[in-house]
C-alpha positions as CSV (number, residue, x, y, z in Angstrom):
1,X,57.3,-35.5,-60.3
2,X,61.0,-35.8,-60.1
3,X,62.6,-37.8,-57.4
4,X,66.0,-35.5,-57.9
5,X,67.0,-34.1,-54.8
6,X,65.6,-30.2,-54.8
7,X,67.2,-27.8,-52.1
8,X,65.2,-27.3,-48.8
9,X,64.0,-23.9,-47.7
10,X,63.0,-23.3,-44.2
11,X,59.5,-23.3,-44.5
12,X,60.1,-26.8,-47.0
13,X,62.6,-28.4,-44.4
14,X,59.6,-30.2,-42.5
15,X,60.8,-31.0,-38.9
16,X,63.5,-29.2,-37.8
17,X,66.9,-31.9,-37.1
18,X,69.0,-31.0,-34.3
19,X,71.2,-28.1,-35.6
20,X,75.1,-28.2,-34.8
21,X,75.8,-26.2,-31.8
22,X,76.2,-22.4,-32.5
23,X,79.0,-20.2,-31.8
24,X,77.2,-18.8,-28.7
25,X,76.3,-22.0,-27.7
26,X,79.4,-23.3,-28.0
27,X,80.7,-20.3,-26.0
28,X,77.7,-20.7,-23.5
29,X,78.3,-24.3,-22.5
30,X,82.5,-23.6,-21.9
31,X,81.6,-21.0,-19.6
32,X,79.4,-23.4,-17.7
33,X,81.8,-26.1,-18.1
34,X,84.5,-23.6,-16.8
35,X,82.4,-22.5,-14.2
36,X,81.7,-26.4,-13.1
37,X,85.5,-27.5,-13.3
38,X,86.6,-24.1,-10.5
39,X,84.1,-25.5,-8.5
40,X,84.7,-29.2,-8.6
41,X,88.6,-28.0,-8.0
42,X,87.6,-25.7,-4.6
43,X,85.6,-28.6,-3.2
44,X,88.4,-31.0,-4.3
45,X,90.6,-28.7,-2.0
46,X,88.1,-28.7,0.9
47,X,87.4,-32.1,0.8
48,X,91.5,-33.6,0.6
49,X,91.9,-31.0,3.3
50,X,88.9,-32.7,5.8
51,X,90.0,-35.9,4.6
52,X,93.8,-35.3,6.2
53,X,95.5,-35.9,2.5
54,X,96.3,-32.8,1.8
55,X,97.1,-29.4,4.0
56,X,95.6,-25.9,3.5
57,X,98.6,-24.9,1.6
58,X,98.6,-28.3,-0.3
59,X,95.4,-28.2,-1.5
60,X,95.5,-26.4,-4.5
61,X,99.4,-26.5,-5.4
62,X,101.9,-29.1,-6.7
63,X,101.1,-31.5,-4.3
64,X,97.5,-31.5,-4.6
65,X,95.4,-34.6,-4.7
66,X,91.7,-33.6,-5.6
67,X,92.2,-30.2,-7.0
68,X,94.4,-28.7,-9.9
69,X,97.0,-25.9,-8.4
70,X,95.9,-22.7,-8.6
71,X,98.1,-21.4,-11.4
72,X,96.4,-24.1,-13.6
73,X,92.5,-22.9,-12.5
74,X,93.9,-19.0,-12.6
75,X,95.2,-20.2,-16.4
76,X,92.3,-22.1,-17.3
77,X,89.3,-19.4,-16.3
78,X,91.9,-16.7,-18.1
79,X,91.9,-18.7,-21.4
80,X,88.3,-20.1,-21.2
81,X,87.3,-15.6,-21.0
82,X,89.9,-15.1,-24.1
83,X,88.4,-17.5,-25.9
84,X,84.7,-17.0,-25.8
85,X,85.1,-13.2,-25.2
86,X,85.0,-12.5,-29.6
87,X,84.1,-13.8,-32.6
88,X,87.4,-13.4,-34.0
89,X,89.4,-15.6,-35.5
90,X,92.6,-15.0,-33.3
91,X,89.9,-15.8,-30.3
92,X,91.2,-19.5,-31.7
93,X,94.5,-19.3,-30.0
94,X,93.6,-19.2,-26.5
95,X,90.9,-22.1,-27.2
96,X,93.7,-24.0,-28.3
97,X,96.2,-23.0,-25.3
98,X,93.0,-24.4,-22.9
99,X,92.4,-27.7,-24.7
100,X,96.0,-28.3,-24.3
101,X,96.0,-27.1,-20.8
102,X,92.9,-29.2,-19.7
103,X,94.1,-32.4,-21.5
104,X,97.8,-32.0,-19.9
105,X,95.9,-31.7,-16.4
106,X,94.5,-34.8,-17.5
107,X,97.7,-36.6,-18.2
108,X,99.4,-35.2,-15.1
109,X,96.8,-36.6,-13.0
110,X,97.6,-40.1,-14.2
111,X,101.8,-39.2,-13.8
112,X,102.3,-37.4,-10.9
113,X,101.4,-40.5,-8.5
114,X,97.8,-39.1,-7.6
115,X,95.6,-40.7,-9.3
116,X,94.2,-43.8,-7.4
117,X,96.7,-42.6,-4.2
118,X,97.1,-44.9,-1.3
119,X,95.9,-43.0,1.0
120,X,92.4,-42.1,-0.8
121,X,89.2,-43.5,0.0
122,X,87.4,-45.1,-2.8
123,X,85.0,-42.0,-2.9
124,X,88.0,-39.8,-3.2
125,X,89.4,-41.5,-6.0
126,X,86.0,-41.5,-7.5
127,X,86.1,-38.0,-6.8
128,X,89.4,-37.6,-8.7
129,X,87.7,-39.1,-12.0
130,X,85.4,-36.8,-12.1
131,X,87.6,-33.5,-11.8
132,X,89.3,-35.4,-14.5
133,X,86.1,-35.9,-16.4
134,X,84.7,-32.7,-16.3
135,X,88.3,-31.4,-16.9
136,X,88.0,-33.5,-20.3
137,X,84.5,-31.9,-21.2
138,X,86.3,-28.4,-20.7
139,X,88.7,-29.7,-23.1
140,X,86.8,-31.0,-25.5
141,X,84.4,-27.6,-26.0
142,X,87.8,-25.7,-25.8
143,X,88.9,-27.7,-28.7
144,X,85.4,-27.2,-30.2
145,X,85.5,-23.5,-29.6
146,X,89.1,-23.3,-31.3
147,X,87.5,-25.0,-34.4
148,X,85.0,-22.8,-35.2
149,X,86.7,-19.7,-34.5
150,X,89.2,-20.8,-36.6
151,X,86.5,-21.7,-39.2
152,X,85.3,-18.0,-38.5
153,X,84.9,-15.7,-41.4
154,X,83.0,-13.1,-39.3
155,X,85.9,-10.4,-38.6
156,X,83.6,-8.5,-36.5
């Protein structure tokens, strides 16, 4: 018997290895991930507003300290429906515009003087690392989104 490598068929393939995630899997987990980040952001609100760092208008604007304002969340749930709502190829370009968005919410939270702030407890500055992780994981299935749909033939 040879020893030449002979294609596999799926009832050949043996066990089956993990399979790169699909393009509704993909989709699926940004949604989540999107879903996660708005809520991380409204308790970051509520929370810098019972801690006394931030005011009920603060909370969720420029000045915020444990949320992103609300033009970014508004942006980021707008871009994160664009871009898992079709198969398309053009379905790329808002996938792009949120991995750009998410990772300059990440770099503005270690410019703008918030990060690490005085006047936050250590468990509110741990809390600021995590809207800044799970603002990273948005980016990084946004970026993964873009890639496939860019990679898309399917002109459905």
């Amino acid at each position: 018997m040879s020893t030449a490598a002979q294609p596999l068929t799926p009832a050949s393939a043996g066990p089956a290895a993990p399979a790169a995630p699909t393009t509704a899997r993909v989709a699926t987990l940004l949604v989540v991930a999107q879903l996660a980040l708005v809520g991380v952001d409204a308790l970051g609100g509520v929370l810098a507003v019972a801690a006394g760092v931030n005011t009920w208008a603060e909370a969720w604007g420029p000045a915020a300290l444990l949320a992103a304002p609300l033009p970014m969340v508004a942006g980021q749930v707008v871009l994160t429906a664009l871009s898992v709502s079709t198969r398309r190829r053009w379905g790329a370009v808002p996938a792009t515009l949120l991995t750009l968005a998410c990772f300059a919410s990440i770099a503005s939270g270690f410019f703008d003087g918030g990060l690490g702030n005085a006047r936050l407890t250590p468990w509110l500055s741990a809390f600021q690392v995590l809207l800044l992780v799970v603002t990273g994981i948005v980016g990084l299935l946004a970026a993964a989104r873009a890639r496939e749909l860019a990679r898309s033939r399917a002109e459905h």
